[in-house]
N, C-alpha and C positions, 0 to 999 in steps of 0.2 A: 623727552617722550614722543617728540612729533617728528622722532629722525626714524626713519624704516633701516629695516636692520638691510645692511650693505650685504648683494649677493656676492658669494665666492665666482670669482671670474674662472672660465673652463675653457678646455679645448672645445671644439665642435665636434659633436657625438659622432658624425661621419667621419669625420680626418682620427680622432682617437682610436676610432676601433680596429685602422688598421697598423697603428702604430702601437709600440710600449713607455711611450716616454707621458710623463703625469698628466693624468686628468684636471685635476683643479691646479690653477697658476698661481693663485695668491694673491694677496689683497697688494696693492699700490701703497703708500706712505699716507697720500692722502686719502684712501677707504678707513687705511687702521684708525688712524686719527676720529673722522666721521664715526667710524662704529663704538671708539671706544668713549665718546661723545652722550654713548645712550646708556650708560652707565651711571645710575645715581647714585653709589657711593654709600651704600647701607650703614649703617651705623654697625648693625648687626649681618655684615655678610653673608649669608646663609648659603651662598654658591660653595665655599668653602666646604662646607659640610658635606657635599656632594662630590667632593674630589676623594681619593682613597689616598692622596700622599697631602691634601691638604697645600695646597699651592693658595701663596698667598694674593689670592684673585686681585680683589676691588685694589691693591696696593700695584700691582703689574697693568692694570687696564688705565689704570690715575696717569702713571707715567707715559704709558702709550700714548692717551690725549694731551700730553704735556710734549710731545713730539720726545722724551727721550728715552727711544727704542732701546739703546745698549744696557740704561737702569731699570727697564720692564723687563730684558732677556737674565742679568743678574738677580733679579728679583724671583722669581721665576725658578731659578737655577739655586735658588736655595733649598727647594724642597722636590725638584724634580728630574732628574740626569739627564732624559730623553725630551725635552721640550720640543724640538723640532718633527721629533717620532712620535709622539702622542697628539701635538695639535696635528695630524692626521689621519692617525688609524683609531684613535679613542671616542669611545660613545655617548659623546658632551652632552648629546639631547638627554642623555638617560642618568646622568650624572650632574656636574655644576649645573649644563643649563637648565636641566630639570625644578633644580630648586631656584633661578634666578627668578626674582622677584615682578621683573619685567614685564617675565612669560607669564604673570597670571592674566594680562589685561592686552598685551602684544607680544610681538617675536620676541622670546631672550636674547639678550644679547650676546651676541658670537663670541663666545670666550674660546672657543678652538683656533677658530680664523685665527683670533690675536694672539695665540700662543706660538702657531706655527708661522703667524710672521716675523714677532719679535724673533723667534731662534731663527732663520732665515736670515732677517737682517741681520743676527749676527754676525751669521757665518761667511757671510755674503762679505762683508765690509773687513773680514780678517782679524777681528778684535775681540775673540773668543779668550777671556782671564782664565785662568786657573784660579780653583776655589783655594783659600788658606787650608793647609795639611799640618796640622797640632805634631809635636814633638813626639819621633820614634818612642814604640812601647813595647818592643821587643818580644809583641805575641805576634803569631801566625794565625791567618784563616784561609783553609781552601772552598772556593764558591766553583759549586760542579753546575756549569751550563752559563752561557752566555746570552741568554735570550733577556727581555726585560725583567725577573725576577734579580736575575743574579749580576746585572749589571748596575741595579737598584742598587741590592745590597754590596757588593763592592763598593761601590763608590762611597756611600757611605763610612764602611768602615778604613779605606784607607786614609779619607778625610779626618778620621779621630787617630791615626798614627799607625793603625794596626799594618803588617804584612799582609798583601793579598793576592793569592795565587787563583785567577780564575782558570779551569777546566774544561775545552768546548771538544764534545767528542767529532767533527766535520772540520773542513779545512779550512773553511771561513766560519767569522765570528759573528755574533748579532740570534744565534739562535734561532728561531720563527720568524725575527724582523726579518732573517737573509731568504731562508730556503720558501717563506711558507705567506709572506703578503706580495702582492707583484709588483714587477718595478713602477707599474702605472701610478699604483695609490702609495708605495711606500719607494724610492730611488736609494739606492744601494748603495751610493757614494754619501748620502745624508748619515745611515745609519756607522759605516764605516769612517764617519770624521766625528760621529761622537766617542765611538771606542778611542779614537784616538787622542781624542783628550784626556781620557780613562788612561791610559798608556804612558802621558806625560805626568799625569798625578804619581804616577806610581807603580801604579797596579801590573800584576805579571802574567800573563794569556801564554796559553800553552792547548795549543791545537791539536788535533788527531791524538786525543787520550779519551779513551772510552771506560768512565769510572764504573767497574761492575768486570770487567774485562782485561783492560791495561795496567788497574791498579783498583785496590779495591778501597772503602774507607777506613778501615783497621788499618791498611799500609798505611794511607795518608798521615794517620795520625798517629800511627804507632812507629815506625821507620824513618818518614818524613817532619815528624815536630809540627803540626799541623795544631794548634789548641783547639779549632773550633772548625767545625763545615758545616758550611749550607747548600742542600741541594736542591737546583733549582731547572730540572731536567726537563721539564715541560709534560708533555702528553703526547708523545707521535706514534703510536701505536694503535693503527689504524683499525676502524669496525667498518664488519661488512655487514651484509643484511640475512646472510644464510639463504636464501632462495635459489635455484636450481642456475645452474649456468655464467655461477659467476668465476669460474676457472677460465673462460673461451680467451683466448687472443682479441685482447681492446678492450676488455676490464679490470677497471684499474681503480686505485686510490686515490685522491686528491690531493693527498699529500706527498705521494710520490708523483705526479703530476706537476704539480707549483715544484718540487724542489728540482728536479729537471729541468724546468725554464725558468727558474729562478736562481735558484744559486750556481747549475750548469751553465745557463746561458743558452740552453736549447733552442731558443726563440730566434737565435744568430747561428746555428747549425749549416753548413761546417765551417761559415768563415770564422769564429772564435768560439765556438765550442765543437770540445767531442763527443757530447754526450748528445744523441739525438733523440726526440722525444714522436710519440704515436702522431703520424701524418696526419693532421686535422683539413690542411685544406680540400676543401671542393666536399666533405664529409659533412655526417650529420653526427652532432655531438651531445649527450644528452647527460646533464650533471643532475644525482639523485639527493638532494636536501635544502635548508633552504636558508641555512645561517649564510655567515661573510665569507667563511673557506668557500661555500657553495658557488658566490656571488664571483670570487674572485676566480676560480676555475672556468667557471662559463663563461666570463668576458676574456680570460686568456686562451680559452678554444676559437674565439670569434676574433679574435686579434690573428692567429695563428691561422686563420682561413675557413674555418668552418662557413659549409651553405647556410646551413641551422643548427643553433645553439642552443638548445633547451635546456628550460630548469625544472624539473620532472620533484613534485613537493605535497604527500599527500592531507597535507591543511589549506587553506585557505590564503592568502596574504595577510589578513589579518593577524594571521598565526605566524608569520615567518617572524623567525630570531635576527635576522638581517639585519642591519644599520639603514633608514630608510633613503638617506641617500647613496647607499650600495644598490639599493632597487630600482632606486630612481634612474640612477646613471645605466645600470642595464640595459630597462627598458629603452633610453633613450640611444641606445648603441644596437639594439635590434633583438636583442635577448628575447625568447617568446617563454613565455609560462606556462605549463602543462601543469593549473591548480586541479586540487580535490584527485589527484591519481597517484596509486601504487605498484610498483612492479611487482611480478607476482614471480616470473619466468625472464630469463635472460635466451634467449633462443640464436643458434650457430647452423652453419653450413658445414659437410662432412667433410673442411680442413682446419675446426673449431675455433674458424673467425667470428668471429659476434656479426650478425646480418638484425638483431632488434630484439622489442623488450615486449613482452606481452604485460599489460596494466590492466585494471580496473579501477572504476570510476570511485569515486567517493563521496560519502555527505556527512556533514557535522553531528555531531551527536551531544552528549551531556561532557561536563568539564573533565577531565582525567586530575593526574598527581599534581603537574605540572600549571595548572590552571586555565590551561588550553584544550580547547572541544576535541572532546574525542572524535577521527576519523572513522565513520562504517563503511563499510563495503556497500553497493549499489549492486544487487543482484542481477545477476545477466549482462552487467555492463563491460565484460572485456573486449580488448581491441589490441593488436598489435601496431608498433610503432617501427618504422626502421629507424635503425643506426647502426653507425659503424664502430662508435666508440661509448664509452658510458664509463662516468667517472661516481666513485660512492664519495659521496663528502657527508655522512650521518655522524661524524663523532669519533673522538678517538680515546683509545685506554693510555693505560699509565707503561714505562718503558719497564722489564721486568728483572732488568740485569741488578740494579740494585738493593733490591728485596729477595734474589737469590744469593746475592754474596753477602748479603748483613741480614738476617734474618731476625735479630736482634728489632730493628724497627718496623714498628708496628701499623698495619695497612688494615684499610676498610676491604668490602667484601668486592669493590671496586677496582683493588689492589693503589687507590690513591693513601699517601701517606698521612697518618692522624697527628695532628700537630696540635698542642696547648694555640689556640687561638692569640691569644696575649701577645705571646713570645716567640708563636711558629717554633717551640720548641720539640723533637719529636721524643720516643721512647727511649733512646738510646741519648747518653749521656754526651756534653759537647755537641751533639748535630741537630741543627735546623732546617727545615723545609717549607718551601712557597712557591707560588704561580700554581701553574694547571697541573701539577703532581701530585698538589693537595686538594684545589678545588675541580679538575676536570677541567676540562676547556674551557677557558672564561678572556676576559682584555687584558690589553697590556699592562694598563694602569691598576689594574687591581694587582695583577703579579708585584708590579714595582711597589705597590703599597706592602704587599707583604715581606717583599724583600726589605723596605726600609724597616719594619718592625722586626723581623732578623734579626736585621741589624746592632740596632741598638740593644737589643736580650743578648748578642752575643758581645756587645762592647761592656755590657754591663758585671756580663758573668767572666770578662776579660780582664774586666780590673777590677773585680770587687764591691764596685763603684754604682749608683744609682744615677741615671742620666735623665734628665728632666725635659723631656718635647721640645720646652723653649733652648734650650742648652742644643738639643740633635736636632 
């Protein structure tokens, strides 16, 4: 109790912001050790509780302080695919560490730090196992999308024998982890060496097939021999804000933005990529929201050269959905905050470049739906801002290709799909769905939680069979 929780070592906020290579470095052998030191070892684990795939905490932290990394990275890897990708992009304050016991009286203890070191040290040292693969069962599942829902769920079900053909409609794999986190916070070569241990298990990827388009789910399962699919498509169907001006040349979506210099490689334009993305440098860059997409856009306009980066957000900080050290790191890279304002007007010059944004100010009001103070308007308070670019990052809808070619599954008024909660089962017989197709944009680790419950409803309904937690 008298060890302070060991900080994550970092680049220098100066020298990162003008580079793309990771912000935080990772703990040393002897940090992980120390932090996982402050671990008392609950009888009653309760961090458990707070994970959505249920990784067996205090049992992975025990070995880390026992110095043996490779039996915390297996342990670990019983209930989680992407260890190395989730102890970085996942929201551990809000989840395990929330409930870790620690944090009622001190810092919790860094259960992320220690996840993305153990998987780190694995990969690091070459001695990545394959999990045991139960004897062929001679059913088929296709999993449509590669992101973390459906690489959850694959893994899982090739592990109990089944066939499994993942579906990624882009030409690289990893889903959101490739085109949609930056290489800062998530490196592309981490995400692409766990697929490939996915690969060695078994499992069969098949790129550039857009389900809705290239083949529909009636083929897959009707033509193809397919027993069971789960769709796990994500949300990239970007929302704008409707206000005047957002047609001009240099407005844009954030997600077409990140997938550009992220999975293009626009960042290296033209020395290895083709794909060139809106000239930031020497400009003034202004990102509209204030989640992680938001956070991750604005520090890769300020990497890319931006004079001024702004994050244009009309609640408060308090209010922001952001990860707090997604803000933290911002701010300390030079990001400026324009709180309590709203765009009203996107405003062009007569060759419909975008030259600025006319706002008005804002103040808190009483609680809305969401349990966050309503923003009002401050009468008389506009102002225009220049910029040359403006990115919307407010939220994105559901892809709409697969609710036109199976009309059969049944969609909220959201057009996200309705699934039995239990079994992410949907309306239509044989197909299940999870991640942000059902809940709307949310984390990695809640998609992969749902894909593992997928999972096992479809290994269940595979073999007749009832599979018991401890058993999956």
């Amino acid at each position: 109790m008298a060890i302070p929780r060991q900080p994550m070592p970092a680049q220098d906020p100066t020298e990162r912001s003008r580079n793309f290579q990771e912000v935080n470095l990772g703990y040393t052998p002897e940090l992980a050790m120390k932090e996982a030191l402050r671990c008392i070892q609950c009888k009653d684990p309760v961090c458990i509780k707070g994970c959505p795939v249920n990784i067996k905490i205090d049992q992975f932290i025990l070995k880390v302080a026992e110095g043996d990394f490779l039996g915390a990275a297996k342990k670990i890897k019983e209930d989680n695919v992407l260890p190395a990708v989730c102890g970085r992009v996942c929201p551990q304050e809000d989840q395990c560490e929330k409930e870790c016991i620690i944090g009622r009286k001190h810092e919790p203890v860094a259960i992320g730090n220690l996840e993305r070191f153990v998987a780190d040290w694995e990969r690091e040292h070459g001695t990545m196992e394959l999990p045991p693969i139960k004897a062929a069962t001679g059913k088929k599942a296709a999993v449509i999308g590669s992101g973390p829902a459906g690489l959850s769920c694959a893994n899982d079900l090739v592990r109990h024998g089944h066939e499994v053909v993942v579906f990624e409609a882009l030409h690289e794999l990893g889903g959101v982890l490739m085109y949609g986190v930056p290489e800062f916070r998530l490196p592309k070569d981490i995400v692409s060496k766990e697929i490939e241990g996915m690969k060695n298990m078994g499992v069969e990827f098949r790129t550039d097939v857009v389900v809705g388009r290239s083949v529909t789910i009636d083929e897959l399962m009707q033509e193809e021999g397919f027993d069971a699919v789960f769709i796990g498509v994500g949300a990239g169907l970007p929302w704008f804000m409707g206000i005047p001006g957002e047609s001009l040349v240099g407005v844009l979506a954030a997600n077409e933005f990140l997938t550009r210099v992220n999975l293009m490689k626009a960042y290296d334009f033209p020395a290895k990529s083709d794909t060139p993305v809106f000239n930031c440098k020497g400009k003034n860059v202004a990102v509209f929201g204030g989640g992680n997409t938001a956070m991750d856009a604005v520090r890769t306009a300020k990497r890319l050269g931006a004079d001024h980066a702004y994050i244009v957000y009309r609640r408060s900080e308090a209010e922001m959905p952001a990860r707090v050290e997604e803000i933290h790191h911002a701010k300390e890279e030079g990001i400026e905050f324009l709180l309590l304002m709203n765009p009203l007007e996107f405003l062009g010059n007569d060759r419909h470049w975008l030259t600025g944004v006319k706002c008005i100010k804002m103040e808190l009001g009483e609680p809305d739906d969401s349990g966050r103070r309503r923003p009002v308007p401050i009468e008389g308070s506009e102002f225009v801002l220049p910029i040359d670019m403006a990115i919307i990052s407010i939220g994105n809808g559901s892809n709409p290709l697969i609710k036109q070619t199976t009309p059969e599954i049944e969609t909220s008024k959201r057009d996200t799909i309705i699934v039995d909660i239990n079994t992410m089962a949907t309306s239509k017989d044989g197909v299940y769905a999870g991640g942000d197709i059902v809940t709307g944009g949310a984390t990695v680790i809640l998609a992969m939680g749902a894909g593992r419950t997928a999972a096992k409803a479809i290994h269940e309904k595979l073999m007749g069979t009832t599979a018991g937690y401890d058993e999956w």
